[in-house]
FIDO-416301 format. One record per residue (C-alpha): residue number from 1; residue in three letters; x, y, z. Coordinates in steps of 0.1 Angstrom, whole numbers, plus 2048, in hexadecimal, padded with zeros to 3 digits. Example, Ala and Ser with C-alpha at 12.3 -4.5 7.8 and 13.67 -1.06 7.14 Angstrom:
2
<pt k="1" r="ala" px="87B" py="7D3" pz="84E"/>
<pt k="2" r="ser" px="889" py="7F5" pz="847"/>
***
This chain:
336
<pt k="1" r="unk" px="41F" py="C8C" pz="8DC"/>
<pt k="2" r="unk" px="425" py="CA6" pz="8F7"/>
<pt k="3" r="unk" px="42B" py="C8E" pz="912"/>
<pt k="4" r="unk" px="44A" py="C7E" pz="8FA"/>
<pt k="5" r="unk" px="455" py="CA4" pz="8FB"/>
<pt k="6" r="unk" px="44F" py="CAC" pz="91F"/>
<pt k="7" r="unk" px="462" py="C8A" pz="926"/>
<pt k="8" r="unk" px="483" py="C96" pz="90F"/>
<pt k="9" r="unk" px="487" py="CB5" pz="923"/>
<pt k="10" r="unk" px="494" py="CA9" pz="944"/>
<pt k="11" r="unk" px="4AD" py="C98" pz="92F"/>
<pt k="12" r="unk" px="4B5" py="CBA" pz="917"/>
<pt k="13" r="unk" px="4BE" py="CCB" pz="939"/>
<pt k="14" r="unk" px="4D7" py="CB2" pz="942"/>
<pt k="15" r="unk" px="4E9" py="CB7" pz="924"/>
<pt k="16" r="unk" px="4E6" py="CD9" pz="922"/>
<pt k="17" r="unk" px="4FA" py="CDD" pz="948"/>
<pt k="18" r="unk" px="513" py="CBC" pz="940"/>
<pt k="19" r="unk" px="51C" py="CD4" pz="920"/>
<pt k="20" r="unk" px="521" py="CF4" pz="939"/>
<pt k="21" r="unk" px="537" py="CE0" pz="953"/>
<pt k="22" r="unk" px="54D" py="CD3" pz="93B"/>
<pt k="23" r="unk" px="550" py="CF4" pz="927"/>
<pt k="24" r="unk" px="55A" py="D01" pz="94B"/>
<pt k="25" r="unk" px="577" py="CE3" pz="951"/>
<pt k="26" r="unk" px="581" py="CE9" pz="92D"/>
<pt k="27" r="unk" px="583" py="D0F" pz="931"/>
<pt k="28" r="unk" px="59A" py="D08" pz="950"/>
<pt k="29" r="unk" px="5B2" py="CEF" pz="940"/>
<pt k="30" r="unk" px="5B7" py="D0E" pz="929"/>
<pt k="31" r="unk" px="5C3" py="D25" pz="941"/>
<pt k="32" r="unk" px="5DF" py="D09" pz="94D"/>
<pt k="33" r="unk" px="600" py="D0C" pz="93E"/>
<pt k="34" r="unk" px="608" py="CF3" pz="926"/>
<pt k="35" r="unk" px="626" py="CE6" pz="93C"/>
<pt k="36" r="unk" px="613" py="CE5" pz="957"/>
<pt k="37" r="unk" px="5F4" py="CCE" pz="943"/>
<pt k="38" r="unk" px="613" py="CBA" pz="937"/>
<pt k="39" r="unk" px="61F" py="CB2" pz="958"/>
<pt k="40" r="unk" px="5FE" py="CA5" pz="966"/>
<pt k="41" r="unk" px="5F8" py="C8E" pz="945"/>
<pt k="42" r="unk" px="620" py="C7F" pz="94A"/>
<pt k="43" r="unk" px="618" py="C7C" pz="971"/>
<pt k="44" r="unk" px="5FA" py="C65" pz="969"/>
<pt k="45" r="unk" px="609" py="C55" pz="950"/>
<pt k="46" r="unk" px="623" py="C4D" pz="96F"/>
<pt k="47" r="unk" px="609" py="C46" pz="983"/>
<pt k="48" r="unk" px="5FA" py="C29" pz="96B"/>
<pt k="49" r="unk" px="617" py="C1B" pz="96A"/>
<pt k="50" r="unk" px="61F" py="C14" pz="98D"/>
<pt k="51" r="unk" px="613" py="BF1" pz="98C"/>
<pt k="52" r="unk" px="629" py="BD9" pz="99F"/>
<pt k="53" r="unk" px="635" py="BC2" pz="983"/>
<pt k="54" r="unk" px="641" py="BAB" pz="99D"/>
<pt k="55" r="unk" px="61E" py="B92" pz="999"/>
<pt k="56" r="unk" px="61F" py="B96" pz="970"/>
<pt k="57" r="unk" px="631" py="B70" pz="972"/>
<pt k="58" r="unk" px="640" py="B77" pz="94C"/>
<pt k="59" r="unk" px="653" py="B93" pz="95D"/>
<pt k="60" r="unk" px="660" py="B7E" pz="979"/>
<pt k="61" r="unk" px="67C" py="B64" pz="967"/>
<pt k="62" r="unk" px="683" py="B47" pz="97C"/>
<pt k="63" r="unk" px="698" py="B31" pz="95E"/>
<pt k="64" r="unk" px="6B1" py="B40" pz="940"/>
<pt k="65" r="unk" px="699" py="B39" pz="92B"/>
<pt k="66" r="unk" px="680" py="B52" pz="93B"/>
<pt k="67" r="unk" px="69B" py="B67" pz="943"/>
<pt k="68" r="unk" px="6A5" py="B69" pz="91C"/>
<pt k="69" r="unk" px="67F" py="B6F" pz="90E"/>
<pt k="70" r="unk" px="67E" py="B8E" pz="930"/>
<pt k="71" r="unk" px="69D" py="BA0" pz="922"/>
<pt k="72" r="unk" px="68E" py="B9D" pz="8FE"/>
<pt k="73" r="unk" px="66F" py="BAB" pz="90F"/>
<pt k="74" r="unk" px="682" py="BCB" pz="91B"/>
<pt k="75" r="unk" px="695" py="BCC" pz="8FF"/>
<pt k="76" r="unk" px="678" py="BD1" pz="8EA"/>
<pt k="77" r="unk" px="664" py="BE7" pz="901"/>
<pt k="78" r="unk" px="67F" py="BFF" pz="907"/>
<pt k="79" r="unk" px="685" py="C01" pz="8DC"/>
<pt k="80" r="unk" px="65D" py="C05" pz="8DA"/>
<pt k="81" r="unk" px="663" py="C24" pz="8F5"/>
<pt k="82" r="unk" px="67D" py="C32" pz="8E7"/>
<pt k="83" r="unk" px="666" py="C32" pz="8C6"/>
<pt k="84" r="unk" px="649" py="C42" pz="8DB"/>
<pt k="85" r="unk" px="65C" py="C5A" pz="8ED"/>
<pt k="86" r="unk" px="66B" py="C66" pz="8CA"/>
<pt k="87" r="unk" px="647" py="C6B" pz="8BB"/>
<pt k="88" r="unk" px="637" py="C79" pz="8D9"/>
<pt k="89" r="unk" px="654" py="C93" pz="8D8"/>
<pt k="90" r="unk" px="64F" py="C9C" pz="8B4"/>
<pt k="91" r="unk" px="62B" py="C9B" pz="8BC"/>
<pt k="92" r="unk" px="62A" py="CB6" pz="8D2"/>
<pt k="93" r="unk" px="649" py="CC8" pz="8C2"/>
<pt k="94" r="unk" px="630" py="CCB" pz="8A2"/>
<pt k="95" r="unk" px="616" py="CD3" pz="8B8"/>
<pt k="96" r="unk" px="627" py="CF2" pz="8CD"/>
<pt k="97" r="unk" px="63A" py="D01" pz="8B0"/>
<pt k="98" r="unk" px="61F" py="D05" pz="896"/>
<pt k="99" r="unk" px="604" py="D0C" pz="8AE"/>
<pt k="100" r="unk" px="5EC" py="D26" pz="8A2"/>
<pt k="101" r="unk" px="5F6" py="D42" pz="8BC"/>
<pt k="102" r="unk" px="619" py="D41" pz="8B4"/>
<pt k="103" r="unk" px="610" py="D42" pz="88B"/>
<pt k="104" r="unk" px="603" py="D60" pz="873"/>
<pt k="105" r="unk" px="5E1" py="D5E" pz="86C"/>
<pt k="106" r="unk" px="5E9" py="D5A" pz="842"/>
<pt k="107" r="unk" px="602" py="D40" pz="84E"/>
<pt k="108" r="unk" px="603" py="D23" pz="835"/>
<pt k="109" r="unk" px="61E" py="D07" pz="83A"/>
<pt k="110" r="unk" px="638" py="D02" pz="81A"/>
<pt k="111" r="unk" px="62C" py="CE1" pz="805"/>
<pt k="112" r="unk" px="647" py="CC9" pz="7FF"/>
<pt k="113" r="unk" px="641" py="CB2" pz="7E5"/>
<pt k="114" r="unk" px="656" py="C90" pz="7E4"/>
<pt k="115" r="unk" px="674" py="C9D" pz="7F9"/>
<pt k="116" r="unk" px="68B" py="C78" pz="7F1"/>
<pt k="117" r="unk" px="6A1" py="C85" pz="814"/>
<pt k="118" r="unk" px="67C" py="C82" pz="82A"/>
<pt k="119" r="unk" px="672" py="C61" pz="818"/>
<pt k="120" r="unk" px="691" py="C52" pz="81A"/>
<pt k="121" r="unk" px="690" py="C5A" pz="841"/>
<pt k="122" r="unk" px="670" py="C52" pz="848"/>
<pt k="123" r="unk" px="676" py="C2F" pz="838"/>
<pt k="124" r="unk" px="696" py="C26" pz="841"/>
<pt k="125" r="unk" px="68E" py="C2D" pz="867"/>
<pt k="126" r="unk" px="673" py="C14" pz="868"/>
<pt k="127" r="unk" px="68A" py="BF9" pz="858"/>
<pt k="128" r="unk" px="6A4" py="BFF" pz="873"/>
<pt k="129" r="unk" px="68C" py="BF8" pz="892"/>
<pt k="130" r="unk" px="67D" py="BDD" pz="87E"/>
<pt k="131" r="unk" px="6A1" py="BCD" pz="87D"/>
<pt k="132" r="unk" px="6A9" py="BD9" pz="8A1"/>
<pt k="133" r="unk" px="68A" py="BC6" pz="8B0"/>
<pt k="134" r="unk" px="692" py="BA6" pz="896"/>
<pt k="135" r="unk" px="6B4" py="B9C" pz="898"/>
<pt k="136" r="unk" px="6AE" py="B96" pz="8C2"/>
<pt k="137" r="unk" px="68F" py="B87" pz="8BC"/>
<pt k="138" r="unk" px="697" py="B6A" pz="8A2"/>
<pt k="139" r="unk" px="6B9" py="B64" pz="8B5"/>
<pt k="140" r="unk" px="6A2" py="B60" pz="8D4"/>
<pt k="141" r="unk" px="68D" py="B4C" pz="8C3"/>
<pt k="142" r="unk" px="6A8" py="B33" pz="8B7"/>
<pt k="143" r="unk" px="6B4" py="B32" pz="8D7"/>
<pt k="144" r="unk" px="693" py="B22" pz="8E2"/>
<pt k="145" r="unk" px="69A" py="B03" pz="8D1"/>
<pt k="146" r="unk" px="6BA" py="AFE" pz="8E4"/>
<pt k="147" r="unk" px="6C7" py="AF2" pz="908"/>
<pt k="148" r="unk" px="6CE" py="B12" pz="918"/>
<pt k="149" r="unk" px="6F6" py="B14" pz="918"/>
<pt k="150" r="unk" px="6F3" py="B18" pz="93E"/>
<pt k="151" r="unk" px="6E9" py="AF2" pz="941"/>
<pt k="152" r="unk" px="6F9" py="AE6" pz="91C"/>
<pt k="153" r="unk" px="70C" py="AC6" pz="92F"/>
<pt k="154" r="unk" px="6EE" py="ABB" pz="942"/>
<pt k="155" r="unk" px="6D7" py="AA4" pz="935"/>
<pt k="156" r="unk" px="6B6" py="AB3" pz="92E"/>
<pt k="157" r="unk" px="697" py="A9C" pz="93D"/>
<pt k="158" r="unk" px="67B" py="A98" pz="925"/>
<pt k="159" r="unk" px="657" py="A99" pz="932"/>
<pt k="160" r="unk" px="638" py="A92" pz="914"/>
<pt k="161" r="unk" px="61D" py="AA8" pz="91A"/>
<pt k="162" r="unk" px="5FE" py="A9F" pz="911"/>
<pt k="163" r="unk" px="5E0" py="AB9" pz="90E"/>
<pt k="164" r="unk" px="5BC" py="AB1" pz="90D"/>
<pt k="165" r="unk" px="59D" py="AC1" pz="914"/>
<pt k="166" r="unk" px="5A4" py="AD1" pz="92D"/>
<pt k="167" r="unk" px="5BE" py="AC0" pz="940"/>
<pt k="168" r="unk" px="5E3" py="ABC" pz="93B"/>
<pt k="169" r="unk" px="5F6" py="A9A" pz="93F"/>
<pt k="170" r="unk" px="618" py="A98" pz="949"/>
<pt k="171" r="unk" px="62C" py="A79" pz="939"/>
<pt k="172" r="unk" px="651" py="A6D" pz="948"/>
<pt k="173" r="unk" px="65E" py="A53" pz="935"/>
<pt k="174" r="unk" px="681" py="A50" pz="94B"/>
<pt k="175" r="unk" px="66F" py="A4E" pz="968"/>
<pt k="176" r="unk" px="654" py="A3D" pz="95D"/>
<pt k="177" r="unk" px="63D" py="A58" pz="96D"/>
<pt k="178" r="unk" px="61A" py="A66" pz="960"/>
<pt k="179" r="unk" px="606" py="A83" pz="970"/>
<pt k="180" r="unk" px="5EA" py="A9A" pz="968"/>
<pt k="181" r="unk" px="5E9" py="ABE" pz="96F"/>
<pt k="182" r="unk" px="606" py="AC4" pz="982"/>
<pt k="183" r="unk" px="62E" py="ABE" pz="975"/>
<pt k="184" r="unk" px="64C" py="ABA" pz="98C"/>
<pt k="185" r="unk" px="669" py="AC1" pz="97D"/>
<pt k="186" r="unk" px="690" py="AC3" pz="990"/>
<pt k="187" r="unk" px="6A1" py="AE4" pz="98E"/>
<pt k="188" r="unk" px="6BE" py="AF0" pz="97A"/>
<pt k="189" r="unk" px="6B8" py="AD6" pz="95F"/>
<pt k="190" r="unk" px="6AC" py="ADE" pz="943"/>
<pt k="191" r="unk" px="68B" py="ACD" pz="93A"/>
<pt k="192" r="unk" px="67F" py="AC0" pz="919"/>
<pt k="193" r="unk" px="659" py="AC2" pz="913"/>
<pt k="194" r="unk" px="64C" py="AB2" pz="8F5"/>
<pt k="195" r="unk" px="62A" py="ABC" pz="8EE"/>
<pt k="196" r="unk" px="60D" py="AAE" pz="8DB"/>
<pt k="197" r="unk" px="5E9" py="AAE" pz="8E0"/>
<pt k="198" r="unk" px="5CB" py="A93" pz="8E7"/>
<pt k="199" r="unk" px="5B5" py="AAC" pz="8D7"/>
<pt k="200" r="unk" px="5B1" py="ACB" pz="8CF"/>
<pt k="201" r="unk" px="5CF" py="AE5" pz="8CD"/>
<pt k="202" r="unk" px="5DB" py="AF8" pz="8EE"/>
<pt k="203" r="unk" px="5F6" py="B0B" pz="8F7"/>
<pt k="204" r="unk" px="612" py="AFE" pz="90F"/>
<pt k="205" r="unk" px="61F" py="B1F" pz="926"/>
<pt k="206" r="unk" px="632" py="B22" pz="944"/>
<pt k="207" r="unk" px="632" py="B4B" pz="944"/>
<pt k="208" r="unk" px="653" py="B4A" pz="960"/>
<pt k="209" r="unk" px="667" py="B2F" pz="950"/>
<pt k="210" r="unk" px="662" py="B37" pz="92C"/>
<pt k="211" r="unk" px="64A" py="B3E" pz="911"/>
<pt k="212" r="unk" px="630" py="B29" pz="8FF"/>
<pt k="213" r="unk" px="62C" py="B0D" pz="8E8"/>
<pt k="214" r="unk" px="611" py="AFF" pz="8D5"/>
<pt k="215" r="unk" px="604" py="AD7" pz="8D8"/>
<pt k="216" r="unk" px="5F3" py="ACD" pz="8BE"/>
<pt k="217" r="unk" px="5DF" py="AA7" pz="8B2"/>
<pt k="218" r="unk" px="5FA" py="A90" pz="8A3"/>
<pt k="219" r="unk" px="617" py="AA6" pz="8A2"/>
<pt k="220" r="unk" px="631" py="AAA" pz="8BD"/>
<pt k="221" r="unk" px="644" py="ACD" pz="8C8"/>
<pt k="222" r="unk" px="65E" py="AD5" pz="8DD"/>
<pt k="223" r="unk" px="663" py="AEC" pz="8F8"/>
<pt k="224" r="unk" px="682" py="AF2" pz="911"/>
<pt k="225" r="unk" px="67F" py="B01" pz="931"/>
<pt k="226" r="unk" px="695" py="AFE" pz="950"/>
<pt k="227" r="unk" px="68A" py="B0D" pz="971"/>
<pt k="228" r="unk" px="6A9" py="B1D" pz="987"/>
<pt k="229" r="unk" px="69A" py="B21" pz="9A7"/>
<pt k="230" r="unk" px="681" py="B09" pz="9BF"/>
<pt k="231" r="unk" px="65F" py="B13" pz="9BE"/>
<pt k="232" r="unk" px="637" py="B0E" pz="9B0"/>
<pt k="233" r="unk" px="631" py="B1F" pz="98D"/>
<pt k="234" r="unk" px="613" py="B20" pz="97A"/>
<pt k="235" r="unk" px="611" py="B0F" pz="95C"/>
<pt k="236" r="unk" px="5EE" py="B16" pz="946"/>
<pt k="237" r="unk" px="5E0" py="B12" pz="91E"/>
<pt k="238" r="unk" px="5E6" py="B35" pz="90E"/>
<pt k="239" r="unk" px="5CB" py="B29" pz="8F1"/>
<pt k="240" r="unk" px="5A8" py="B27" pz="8F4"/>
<pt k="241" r="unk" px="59A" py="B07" pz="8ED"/>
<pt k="242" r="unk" px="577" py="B05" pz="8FC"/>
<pt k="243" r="unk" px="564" py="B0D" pz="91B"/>
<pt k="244" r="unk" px="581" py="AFC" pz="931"/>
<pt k="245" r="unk" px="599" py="B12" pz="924"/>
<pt k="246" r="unk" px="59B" py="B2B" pz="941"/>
<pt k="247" r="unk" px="5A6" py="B10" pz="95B"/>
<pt k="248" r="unk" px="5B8" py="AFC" pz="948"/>
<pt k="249" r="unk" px="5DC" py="B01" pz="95C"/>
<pt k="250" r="unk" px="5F1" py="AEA" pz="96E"/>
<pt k="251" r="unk" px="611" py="AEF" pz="989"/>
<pt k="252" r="unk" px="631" py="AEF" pz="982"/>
<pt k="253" r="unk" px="648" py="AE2" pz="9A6"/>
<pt k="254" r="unk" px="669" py="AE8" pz="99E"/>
<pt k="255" r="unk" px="67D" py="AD9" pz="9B8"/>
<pt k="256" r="unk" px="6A0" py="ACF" pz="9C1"/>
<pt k="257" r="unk" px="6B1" py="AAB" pz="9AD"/>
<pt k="258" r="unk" px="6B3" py="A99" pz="9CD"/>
<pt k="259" r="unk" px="68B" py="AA4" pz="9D9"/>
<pt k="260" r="unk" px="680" py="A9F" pz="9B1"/>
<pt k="261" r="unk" px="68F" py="A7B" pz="9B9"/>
<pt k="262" r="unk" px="681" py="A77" pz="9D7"/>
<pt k="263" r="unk" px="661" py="A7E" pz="9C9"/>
<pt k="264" r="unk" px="664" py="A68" pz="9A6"/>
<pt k="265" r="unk" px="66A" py="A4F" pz="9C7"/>
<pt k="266" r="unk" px="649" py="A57" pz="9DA"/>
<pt k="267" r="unk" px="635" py="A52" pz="9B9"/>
<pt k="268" r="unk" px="643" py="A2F" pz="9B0"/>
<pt k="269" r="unk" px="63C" py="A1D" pz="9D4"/>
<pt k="270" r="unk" px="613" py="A2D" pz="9D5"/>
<pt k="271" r="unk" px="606" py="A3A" pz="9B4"/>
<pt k="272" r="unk" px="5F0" py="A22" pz="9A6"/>
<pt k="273" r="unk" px="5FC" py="A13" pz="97E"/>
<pt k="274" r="unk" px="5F4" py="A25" pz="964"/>
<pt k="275" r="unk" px="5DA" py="A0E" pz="94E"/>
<pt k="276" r="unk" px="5D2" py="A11" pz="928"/>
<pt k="277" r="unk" px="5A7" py="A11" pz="933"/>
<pt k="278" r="unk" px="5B6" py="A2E" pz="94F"/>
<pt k="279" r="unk" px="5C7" py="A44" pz="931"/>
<pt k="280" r="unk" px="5A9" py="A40" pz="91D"/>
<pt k="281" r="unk" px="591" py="A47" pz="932"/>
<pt k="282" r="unk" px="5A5" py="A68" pz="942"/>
<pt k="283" r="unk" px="5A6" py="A74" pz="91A"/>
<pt k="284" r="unk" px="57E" py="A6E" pz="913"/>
<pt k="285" r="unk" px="578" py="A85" pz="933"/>
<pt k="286" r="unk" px="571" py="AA7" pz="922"/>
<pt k="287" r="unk" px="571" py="ABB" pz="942"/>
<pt k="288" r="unk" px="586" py="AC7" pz="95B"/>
<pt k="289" r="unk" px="596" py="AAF" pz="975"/>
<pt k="290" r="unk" px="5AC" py="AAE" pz="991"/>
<pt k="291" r="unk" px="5D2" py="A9F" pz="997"/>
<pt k="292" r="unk" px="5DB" py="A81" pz="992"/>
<pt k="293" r="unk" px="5FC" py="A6C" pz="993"/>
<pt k="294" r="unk" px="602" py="A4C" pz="981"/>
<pt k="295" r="unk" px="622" py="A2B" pz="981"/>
<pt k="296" r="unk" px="629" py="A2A" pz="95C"/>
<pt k="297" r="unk" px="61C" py="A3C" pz="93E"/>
<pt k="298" r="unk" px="604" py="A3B" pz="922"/>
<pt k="299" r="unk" px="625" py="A40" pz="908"/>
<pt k="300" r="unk" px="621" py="A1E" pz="901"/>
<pt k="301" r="unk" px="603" py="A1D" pz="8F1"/>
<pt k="302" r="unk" px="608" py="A3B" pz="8DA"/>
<pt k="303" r="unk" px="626" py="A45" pz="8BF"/>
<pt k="304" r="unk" px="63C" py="A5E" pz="8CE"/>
<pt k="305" r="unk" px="653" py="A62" pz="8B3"/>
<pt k="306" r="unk" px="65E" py="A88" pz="8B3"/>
<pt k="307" r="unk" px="64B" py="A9B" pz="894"/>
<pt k="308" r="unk" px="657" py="ABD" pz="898"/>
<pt k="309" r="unk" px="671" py="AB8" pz="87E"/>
<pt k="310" r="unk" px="667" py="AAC" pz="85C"/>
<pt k="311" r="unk" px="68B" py="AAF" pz="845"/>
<pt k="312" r="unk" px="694" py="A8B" pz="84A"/>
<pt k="313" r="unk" px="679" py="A78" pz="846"/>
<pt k="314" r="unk" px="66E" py="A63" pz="82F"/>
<pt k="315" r="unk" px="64B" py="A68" pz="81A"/>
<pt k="316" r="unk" px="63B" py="A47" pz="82A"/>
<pt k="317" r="unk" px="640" py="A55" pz="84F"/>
<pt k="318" r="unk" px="630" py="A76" pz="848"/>
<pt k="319" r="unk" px="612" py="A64" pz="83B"/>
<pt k="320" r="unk" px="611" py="A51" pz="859"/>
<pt k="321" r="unk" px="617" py="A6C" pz="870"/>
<pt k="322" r="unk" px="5FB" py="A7E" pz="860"/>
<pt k="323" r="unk" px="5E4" py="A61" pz="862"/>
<pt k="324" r="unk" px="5C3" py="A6B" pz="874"/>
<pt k="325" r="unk" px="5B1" py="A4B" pz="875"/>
<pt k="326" r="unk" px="5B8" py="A47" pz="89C"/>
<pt k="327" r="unk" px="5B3" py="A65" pz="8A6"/>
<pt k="328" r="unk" px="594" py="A6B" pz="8BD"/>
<pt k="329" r="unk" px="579" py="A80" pz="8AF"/>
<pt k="330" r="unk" px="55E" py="A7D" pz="8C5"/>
<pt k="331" r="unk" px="565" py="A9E" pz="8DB"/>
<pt k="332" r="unk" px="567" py="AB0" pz="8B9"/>
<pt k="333" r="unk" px="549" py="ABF" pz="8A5"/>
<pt k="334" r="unk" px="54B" py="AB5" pz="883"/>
<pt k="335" r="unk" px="525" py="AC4" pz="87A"/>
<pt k="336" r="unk" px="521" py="AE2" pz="866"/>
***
C-alpha cells in the first residue's frame, strides 16, 4: 500500500506546478486589454486561413459547369459569413455591455415574456437566409441537367461509364472506343456521361469540371460536364465502396477536337478488340488494375436504354428494367 502512494506522488507534483503555470498565463491574459486579446485571436484566425486554395481542385473551375457549382460555392460561403460575422458581433456586443464590472452588484436583467416583435424576428430571419441560400441552389441544380448555354448548338458526345470494383470503364459508342481508368474527352464540347454500375454503387466526380453523380446496378444517370481548357484532371469515386475505394480514380485528358481525333485514330489501327470473355473477365476482377484501351465496346451485350426518367414508360419496362436475375452476385455478401 505505501509504495501505490509513494508511486502517485511524483505524478501529484506535476499537477500541482502544470496548475501554477497556467494560473500564471491566465493571470497575464488578464492584464491585456480586451482589444488587444481580440486582435491576436482575429490575426490567427488570418493566419489559418492563409492556405493557398489554388491546389483545392473544386476551387479551380476549368468548364461552366464547374465554374457555375464555384460561384454557388462563394455565394453560399460569403451569406454563411455574413451570418457569422453578425452573431460573433452580437456575441461579444452582449458580452462587453453586460459584463459584471460595468454592472451593479443587485443588477438583475428585465424578464420579457413572449415579446411577438423578438419572435417574429428571430423567425422570420432564419426563413430569409434559408430562401437566400435555396433559390441559387435548386436553379443551379436544374441547370445540371442541361447543356451549358455556352455550348447549346454543339452536339454533346456521350461516353457510358461503367464502375466496378474498383475500376472505372469508359464506353464510346460513336467511336466505337472502350478504356479503363482513364477518359479522353475533346475540349469545349460538352460531354454526356451516362452512368451505371457493374456492382456496387460509387460516385462519378471530376472536382474541376463539375460536381458528382451517383452510378448505381441497373439504373442509368446522367451527368454533363464540358472542360474549357487542355489539360489532365483527376477524376475519382466520392463513395466508399470497399477496401479499393481510396484509389479508385481515373484521368481525365482533355484535349483539343483535332488531337481527341487524332487520338480516337491511334486507338483504332493498335488496340486490340474488345471481346465479350475480355469484358467479363475485366468485371470478375475485384481489385485494382491498370489502363487499358479496347476497338469496340461491351454496349452490345448489355441494355443501355436510359433509366433516369421513369414518366413515360410503360409498367412492363419498369419490371424489366428492375429485373435482377442477371445481375452478378458473386462479389456481394448475401450472409448475415
Amino acid at each position: 500500500m505505501l509504495r501505490r502512494v509513494k508511486g502517485y506522488i511524483p505524478i501529484v507534483f506535476n499537477l500541482i506546478q502544470n496548475l501554477q503555470k497556467w494560473k500564471e498565463r491566465k493571470s497575464v491574459l488578464r492584464k491585456l486589454p480586451w482589444k488587444l486579446t481580440m486582435l491576436l485571436l482575429l490575426s490567427s484566425l488570418f493566419l489559418l486561413s492563409g492556405c493557398s486554395t489554388s491546389k483545392i481542385a473544386v476551387l479551380n473551375p476549368q468548364g461552366p459547369v464547374a465554374e457555375r457549382q464555384y460561384h454557388l460555392i462563394v455565394y453560399s460561403t460569403i451569406l454563411m459569413a455574413i451570418v457569422f460575422v453578425v452573431v460573433l458581433a452580437l456575441f461579444f456586443y452582449m458580452v462587453f455591455k453586460y459584463r459584471e464590472s460595468n454592472l451593479p452588484a443587485d443588477y438583475k436583467p428585465k424578464q420579457i415574456h413572449g415579446n411577438k416583435l423578438l419572435e417574429t424576428i428571430w423567425t422570420i430571419i432564419p426563413i430569409i437566409i434559408i430562401i437566400a441560400i435555396a433559390i441559387p441552389t435548386v436553379k443551379a441544380n436544374s441547370d445540371l441537367e442541361k447543356v451549358p448555354k455556352e455550348s447549346a448548338s454543339k452536339k454533346p458526345l456521350t461516353i457510358y461509364v461503367t464502375s466496378a470494383d474498383w475500376k472505372w470503364i469508359f464506353s464510346y459508342p460513336e467511336q466505337g472506343i472502350e478504356t479503363v481508368n482513364y477518359v479522353n474527352i475533346p475540349t469545349n464540347r460538352p460531354i454526356k456521361f451516362e452512368l451505371t454500375s457493374a456492382d456496387t454503387m460509387a460516385s462519378f466526380w471530376v472536382p474541376e469540371l463539375g460536381g458528382q453523380k451517383y452510378t448505381m446496378a441497373n439504373m442509368t444517370m446522367q451527368l454533363i460536364l464540358q472542360a474549357d481548357h487542355p489539360g489532365s484532371y483527376t477524376g475519382r469515386n466520392a463513395n466508399f465502396n470497399g477496401e479499393g475505394f481510396a484509389h479508385m480514380d481515373f484521368e481525365v485528358q482533355a484535349q483539343k477536337q483535332s488531337d481527341f481525333n487524332n487520338w480516337v485514330k491511334d486507338v483504332k489501327g493498335s488496340a486490340p478488340k474488345m471481346k465479350k470473355s475480355d469484358y467479363e473477365k475485366l468485371i470478375k476482377v475485384s481489385g485494382l488494375v491498370g489502363r487499358q484501351t479496347y476497338v469496340g465496346t461491351h454496349l452490345k451485350w448489355i441494355d443501355t436504354t436510359p433509366q433516369h426518367s421513369y414518366g413515360a414508360e410503360d409498367q412492363s419496362k419498369k419490371n424489366s428494367r428492375h429485373d435482377m436475375s442477371n445481375m452478378d452476385m458473386s462479389n456481394m455478401n448475401m450472409g448475415n
